[in-house]
Structure formats: C-alpha cells, structure tokens
ZAMARGU-4260 file (C-alpha; in steps of 0.2 Angstrom, whole numbers, plus 5000, padded with zeros to 4 digits):
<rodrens>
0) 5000/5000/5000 | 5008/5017/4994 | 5008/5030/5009 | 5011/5046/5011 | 5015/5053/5028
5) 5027/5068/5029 | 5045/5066/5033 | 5040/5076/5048 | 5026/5063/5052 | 5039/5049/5052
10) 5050/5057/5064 | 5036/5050/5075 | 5043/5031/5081 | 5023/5027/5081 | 5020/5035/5065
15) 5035/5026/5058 | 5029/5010/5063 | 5011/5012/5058 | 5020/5018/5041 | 5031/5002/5041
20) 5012/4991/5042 | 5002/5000/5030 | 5016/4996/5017 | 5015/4979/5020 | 4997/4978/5016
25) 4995/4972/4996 | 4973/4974/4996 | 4973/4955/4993 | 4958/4952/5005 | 4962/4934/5012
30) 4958/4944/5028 | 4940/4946/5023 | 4934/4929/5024 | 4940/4927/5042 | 4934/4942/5050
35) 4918/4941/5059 | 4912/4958/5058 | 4913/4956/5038 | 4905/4939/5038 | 4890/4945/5048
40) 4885/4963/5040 | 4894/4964/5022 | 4902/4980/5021 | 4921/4983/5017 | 4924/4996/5030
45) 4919/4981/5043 | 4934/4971/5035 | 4950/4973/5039 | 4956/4980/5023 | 4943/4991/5022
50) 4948/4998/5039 | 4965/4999/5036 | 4959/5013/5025 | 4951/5020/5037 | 4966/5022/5047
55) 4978/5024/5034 | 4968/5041/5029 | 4966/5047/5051 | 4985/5044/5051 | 4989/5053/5036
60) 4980/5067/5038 | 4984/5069/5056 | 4964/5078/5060 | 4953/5073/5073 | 4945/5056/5069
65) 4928/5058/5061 | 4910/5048/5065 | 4911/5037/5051 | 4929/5032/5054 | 4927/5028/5074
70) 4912/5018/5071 | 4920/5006/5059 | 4936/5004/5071 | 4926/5001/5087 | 4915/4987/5078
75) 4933/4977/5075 | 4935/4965/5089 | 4954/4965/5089 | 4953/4945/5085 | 4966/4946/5074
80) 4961/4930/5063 | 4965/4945/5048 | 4983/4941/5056 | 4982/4922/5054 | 4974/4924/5036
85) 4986/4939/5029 | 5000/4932/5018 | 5013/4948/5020 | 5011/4949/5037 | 5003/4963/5041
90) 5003/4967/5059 | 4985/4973/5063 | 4985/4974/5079 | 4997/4988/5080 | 4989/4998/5067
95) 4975/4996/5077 | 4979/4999/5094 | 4989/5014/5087 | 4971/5023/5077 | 4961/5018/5093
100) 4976/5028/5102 | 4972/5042/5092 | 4953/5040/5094 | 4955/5043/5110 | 4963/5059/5109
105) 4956/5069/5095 | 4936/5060/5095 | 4924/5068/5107 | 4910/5053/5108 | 4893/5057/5113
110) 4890/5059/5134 | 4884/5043/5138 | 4896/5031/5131 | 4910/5043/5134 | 4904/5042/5152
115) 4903/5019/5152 | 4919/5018/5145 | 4927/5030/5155 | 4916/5020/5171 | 4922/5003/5165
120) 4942/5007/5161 | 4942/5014/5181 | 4932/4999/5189 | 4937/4985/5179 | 4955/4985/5180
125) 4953/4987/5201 | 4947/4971/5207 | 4939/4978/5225 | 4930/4993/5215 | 4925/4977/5201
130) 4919/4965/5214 | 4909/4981/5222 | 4900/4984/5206 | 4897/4967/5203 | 4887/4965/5221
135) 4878/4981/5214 | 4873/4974/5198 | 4865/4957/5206 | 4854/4964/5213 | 4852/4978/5200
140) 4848/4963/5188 | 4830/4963/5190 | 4826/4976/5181 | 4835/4970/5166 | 4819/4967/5155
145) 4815/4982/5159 | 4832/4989/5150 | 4840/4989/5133 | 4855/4992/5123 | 4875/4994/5132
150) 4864/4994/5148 | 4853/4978/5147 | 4869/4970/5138 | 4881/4975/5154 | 4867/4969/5167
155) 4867/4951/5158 | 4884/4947/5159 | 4885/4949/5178 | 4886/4935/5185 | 4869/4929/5197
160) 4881/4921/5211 | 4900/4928/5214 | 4912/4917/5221 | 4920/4921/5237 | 4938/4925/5238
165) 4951/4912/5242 | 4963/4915/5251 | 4975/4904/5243 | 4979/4909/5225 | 4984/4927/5232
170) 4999/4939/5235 | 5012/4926/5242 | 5024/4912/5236 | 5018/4897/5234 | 5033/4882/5237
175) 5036/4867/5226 | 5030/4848/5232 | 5047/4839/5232 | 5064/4846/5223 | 5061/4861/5214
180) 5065/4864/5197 | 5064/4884/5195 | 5052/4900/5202 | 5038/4905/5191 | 5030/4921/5193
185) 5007/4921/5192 | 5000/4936/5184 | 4983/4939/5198 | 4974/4948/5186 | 4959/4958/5190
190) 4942/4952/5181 | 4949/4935/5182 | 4953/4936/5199 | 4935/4942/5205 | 4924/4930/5192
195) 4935/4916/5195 | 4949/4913/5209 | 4949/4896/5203 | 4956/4897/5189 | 4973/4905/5197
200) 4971/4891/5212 | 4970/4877/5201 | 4986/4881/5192 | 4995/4886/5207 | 4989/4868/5214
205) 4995/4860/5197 | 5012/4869/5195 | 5017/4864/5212 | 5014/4845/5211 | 5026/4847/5193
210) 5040/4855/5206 | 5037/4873/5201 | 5041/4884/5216 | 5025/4901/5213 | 5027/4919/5216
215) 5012/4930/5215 | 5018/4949/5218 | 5007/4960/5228 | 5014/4974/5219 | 5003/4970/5203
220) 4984/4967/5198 | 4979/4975/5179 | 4992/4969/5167 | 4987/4986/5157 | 4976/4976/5143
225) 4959/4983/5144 | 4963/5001/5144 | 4976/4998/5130 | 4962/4992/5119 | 4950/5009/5121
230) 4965/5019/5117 | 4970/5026/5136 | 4987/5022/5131 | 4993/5031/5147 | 4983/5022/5160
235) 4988/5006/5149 | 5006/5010/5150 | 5007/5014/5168 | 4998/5000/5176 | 5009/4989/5162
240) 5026/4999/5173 | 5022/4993/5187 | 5019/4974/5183 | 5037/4978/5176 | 5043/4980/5190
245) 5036/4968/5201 | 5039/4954/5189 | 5059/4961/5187 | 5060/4963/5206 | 5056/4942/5207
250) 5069/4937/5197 | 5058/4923/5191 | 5062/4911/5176 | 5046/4912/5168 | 5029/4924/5169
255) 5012/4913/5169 | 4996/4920/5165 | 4980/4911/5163 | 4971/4924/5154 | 4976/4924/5135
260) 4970/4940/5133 | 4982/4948/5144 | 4996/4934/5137 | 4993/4944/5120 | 4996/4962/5127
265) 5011/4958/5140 | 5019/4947/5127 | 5019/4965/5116 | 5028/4974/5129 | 5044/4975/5121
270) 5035/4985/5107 | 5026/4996/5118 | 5038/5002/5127 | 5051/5001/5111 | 5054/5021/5115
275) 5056/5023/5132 | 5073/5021/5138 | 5069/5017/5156 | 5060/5003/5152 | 5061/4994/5136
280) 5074/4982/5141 | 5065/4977/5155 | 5050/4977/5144 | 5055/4965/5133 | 5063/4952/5147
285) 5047/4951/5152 | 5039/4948/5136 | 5052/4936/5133 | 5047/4927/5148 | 5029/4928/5146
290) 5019/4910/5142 | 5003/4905/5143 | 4999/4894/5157 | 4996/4879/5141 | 5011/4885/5130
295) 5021/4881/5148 | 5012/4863/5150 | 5017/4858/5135 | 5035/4859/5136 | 5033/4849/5150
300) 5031/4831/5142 | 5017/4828/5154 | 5012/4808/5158 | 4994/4802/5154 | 4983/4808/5165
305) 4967/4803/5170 | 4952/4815/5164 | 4937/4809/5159 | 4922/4814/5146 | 4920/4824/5131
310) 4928/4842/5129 | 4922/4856/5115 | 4940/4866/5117 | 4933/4886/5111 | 4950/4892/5108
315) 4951/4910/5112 | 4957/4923/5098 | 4969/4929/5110 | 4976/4914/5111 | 4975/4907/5092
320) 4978/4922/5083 | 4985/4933/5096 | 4998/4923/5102 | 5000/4910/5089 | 4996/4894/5102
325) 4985/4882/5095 | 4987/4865/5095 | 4997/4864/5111 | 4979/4865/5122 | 4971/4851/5111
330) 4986/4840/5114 | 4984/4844/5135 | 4968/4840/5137 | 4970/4824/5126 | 4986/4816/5135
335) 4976/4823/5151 | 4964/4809/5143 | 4949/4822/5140 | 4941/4817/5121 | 4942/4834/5113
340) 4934/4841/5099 | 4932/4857/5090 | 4919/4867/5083 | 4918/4868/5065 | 4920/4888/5064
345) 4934/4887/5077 | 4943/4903/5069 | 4929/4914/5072 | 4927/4926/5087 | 4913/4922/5101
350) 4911/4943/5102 | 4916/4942/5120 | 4934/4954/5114 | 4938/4963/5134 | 4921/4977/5135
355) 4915/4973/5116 | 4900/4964/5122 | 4896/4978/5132 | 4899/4991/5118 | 4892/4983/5103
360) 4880/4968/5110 | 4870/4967/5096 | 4884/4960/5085 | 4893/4948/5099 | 4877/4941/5104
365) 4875/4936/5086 | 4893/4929/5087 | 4889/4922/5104 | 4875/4912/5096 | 4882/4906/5085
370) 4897/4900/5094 | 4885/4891/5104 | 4877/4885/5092 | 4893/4877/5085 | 4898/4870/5101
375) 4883/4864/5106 | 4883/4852/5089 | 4896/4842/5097 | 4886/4837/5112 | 4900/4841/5123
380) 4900/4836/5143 | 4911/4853/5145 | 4918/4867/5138 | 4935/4872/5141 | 4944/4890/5135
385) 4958/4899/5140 | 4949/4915/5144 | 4943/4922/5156 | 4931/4934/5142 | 4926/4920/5134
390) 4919/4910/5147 | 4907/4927/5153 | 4901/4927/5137 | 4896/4910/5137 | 4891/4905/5155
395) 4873/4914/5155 | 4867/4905/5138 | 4871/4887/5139 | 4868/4875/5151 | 4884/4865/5149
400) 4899/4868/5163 | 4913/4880/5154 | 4930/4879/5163 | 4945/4886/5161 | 4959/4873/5153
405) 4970/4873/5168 | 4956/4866/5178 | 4953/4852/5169 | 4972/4847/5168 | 4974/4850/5187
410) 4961/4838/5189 | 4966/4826/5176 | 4983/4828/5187 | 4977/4822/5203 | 4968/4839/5209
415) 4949/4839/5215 | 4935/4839/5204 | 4931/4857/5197 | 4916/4865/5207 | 4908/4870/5189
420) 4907/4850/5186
</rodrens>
C-alpha cells in the first residue's frame, strides 16, 4: 500500500511504525473471509482491509477522527484471525491499537458512552472497586427486562452468584511439592481474579505438584490490557510499569498468565515500550518470559493423566491468533485423557473481545449464538477456554459447565473435581 506521511510525520517512532504496516498491506483480501464483523453485515469498512483505510487516511491526515471512521474501528474486535489469514504479514494489531490511540485523543463521543467507557476502564482493572460493582449489579439485575441496549447488555453478563475470595491463589509464594526445578511468577489479574479465583488456584495447585516453586507479587493486579484496547494508552502504560517492576523485582524464570487476553498484550511489551529508555529492556525480558499457562504445559512432556468425558475446546482469539498457540491446548487436554473436539468455525470470534459485548452487544450476541450453536453440535460434557472473556460470554446462555483449561488438567493431574462440574 503506497503512503504518504510527511517526513515530519515519520520522525514519530509510532507514526513510523504504523507507516512500516500499512506498506506491507497488498489489498489482497484473504483477511475478509476470516473476519467476523465482515461475515456477519457485508460492508468493506467492517473488514480489515477496508479499515485499514480508514486508518491509513486518520493517520495521514493527522485531523481529529471523524464519525464514520470511529464507528468502523470500534466494531473490530481486535481478534486478529486478519493476522492468521494475511499472507505479507501485516501486523493489525498495532495499526490498530495505534488509530484507537488516536481516537481517544482527537474523538469527542457522545456523553453517555463517553461516560461507560470512562466508568468501565476505572472499575474493571481494580478488582475491590470490580467486585463492588458486581454485588451492585446482582441485585440491579432485575430490572434488566425492563432495559435495553449497552445497559441491558452490561446487566446480563454479571454474574447471578459471585464466588468468594480464596485466600490461597493470592499475593504470596507458593513452594514446590518435592525438589524444585525453577520459580515461576502468576499474573493475579483483576476480572479473572474476581469472576473466577479458581482458575489462578487450580494452576498454582498443578504447578506445584510438577516441582514449580510460585510467586504472586502483591505489587501487581491490571496487566494494562483493557485500557490499551480503548485507546487510554497512558493508564495502559502505567499500570503495564508497574507489573514491570514487580515481575523484574522476582527474578523469576518464567511469567504465567492464565488469561490469553492479557498473554497477548504483556507478550507485546517490548514493542510498547520500544521508545522509552527506562523501560524497554525490561520490557522485553518480560515479554520474553511471558507464556501462557498451556504454552508452559506443553513443554513439559506431561504423563497420561486421568480425565474423563467429552471436551468442545473454544479456543480463544487471543490465544490462536493473538499469540499464535494452538494445537498445544488440544494436545493437553488429550494426553490429560479428556476426548476433545472442536467446533467447525473454530477461527471465528465468540464477540466476548475485553468490554466489546458491552459496547456493541447486538453484534457479539449474534457471534455468541452462534458460537454456541457450534459448540453445542458436538454434544460436549464441558467446555474448556483459556479466557477468562470468553467464558462470561458463554456462561449465561448454555447449560453445559465451561471451565478454564487449567482446571481440567489439574484435575486430570490428581487435583479435586472442578466446582463448575
């Protein structure tokens, strides 16, 4: 694709880089097949290509992002299956993140969706503050029929029973059954670690029992994800700083996160922090040492284990096209000795994509639906993900037990039954 930014513009590092994407683009449109956006509504500014445009022109002109533009960029769910598909690898996700960036600080949006993201991004990311809410909205759930739109499409996702807090699976270090073999840091999170301890318990349970000795830093909650998608690059950055910090400070030999969504934005630390001298080093040591909690297990050489019953594994696009892992958590779960299967449109989104359900719910419950309707094919006894998004997205619509990978494995591997099961 021919650009032409000013030599001026390109003495921007982030203009330079958006520059180095856009000219890798050749219009070919493999991308529009796999996009979910495009597949469901038909117009070429919903497809990657056609928002690349989009971009392409906001860059270029460097003038506040118009109506037209913002509404096409905030309909892509930053799946990234246009990455998996594009054969001149064309890096999406930081053309994206960088016109969403500029969205954010040119765009004025209309009061009331200026005032929910702005609600969400300072909640969300603060698990006390997020559990709060979520107390709130239970109750406030009755009036749902009475609701419509971002609202009604908030009030559905919460959770009808919140799980208590553990205590173990919190700030602390965790010590290694028998002779250790190396110290592993946890990222805690903050949704996940609200609508589902579990999750975190059940690999610190299972990474003890293989010798891992596990650290989780009190110092560290929001990994920064969740506001980098809406733009708010310097609550993103920030927040990303101090789990830096933390992480460096433990001298640990790997970084294990549970959430593939977050997996995706802490393993792109290097290239966020590419221009700030105090931190882009240690920025990319910890992207370097960032892997998925399956992407870990499988370089393990685990023994058969002993799971039983019949798994539909919905593979996260944070984790397929994000971070490139895919046929590791298939093989897990079938050495764990689960039968696995996969639904037929496996490379397309569920719509759950961080507060995408809440922003745009008519198009993810459409994506949701059929997801499920997918899944649901296969007769499964479970679901298992890798994400924390796309288990929310799923749990209120389906009657069939949807659990994170880990859980499965660590029961597989001599843990206690999961409580969803």
């Amino acid at each position: 694709m021919q650009t032409n930014f000013t030599a001026a513009q390109l003495a921007d590092h982030k203009i330079a880089a958006s520059n180095d994407v856009l000219r890798k683009c050749v219009h070919c449109g493999f991308c529009t097949a796999t996009c979910p956006t495009y597949v469901l509504l038909s117009d070429e500014n919903d497809s990657p290509r056609g928002r690349i445009y989009l971009m392409k022109e906001m860059l270029e002109q460097g003038k506040p992002a118009t109506a037209d533009a913002v509404k096409h960029i905030d309909r892509c769910l930053s799946c990234l299956s246009c990455m998996s598909a594009c054969p001149s690898g064309v890096n999406y996700m930081h053309l994206v993140d960088h016109a969403r960036v500029h969205i954010e600080q040119t765009y004025r949006r209309p009061m009331f969706e200026r005032l929910l993201r702005n609600i969400l991004a300072f909640v969300m990311p603060r698990p006390s503050l997020f559990r709060l809410s979520l107390i709130v909205t239970r109750f406030a759930k009755t009036f749902t029929p009475i609701t419509s739109g971002r609202l009604r499409a908030a009030l559905d996702l919460a959770p009808t029973r919140l799980p208590r807090p553990l205590g173990f699976g919190g700030p602390g270090s965790y010590p290694a059954t028998g002779v250790r073999k190396a110290r592993v840091a946890l990222l805690q999170g903050c949704v996940q670690s609200v609508l589902d301890p579990e999750i975190n318990a059940a690999t610190i349970r299972l990474l003890n029992r293989l010798g891992y000795e596990v650290v989780v830093s009190a110092g560290e909650a929001c990994c920064g994800s969740l506001t980098h998608h809406m733009g708010k690059e310097h609550d993103a950055l920030s927040r990303a700083r101090r789990s830096i910090d933390q992480w460096t400070a433990e001298n640990v030999n790997a970084v294990i996160i549970t959430a593939s969504g977050c997996g995706t934005t802490i393993k792109d630390y290097g290239f966020m922090f590419r221009g700030d001298k105090d931190y882009a080093d240690k920025a990319m040591a910890i992207s370097d040492k960032a892997k998925d909690i399956t992407e870990f297990l499988a370089a393990l050489d685990l023994p058969q284990g002993k799971g039983t019953g019949r798994v539909a594994y919905h593979s996260a696009c944070s984790m397929q096209h994000g971070q490139q892992i895919k046929s590791e958590p298939l093989e897990l779960l079938r050495r764990a000795g689960f039968e696995v299967t996969e639904p037929h449109d496996s490379h397309l989104c569920c719509g759950s994509a961080g507060i995408y359900n809440i922003m745009q719910p008519e198009i993810s419950n459409k994506l949701r639906d059929n997801k499920l309707a997918a899944i649901h094919a296969l007769w499964p006894d479970m679901i298992a993900t890798g994400n924390i998004g796309c288990i929310t997205q799923f749990q209120n619509n389906t009657r069939i037990p949807i659990l994170h990978t880990v859980q499965l494995l660590d029961w597989a591997y001599g843990g206690s039954t999961p409580t969803g099961l």
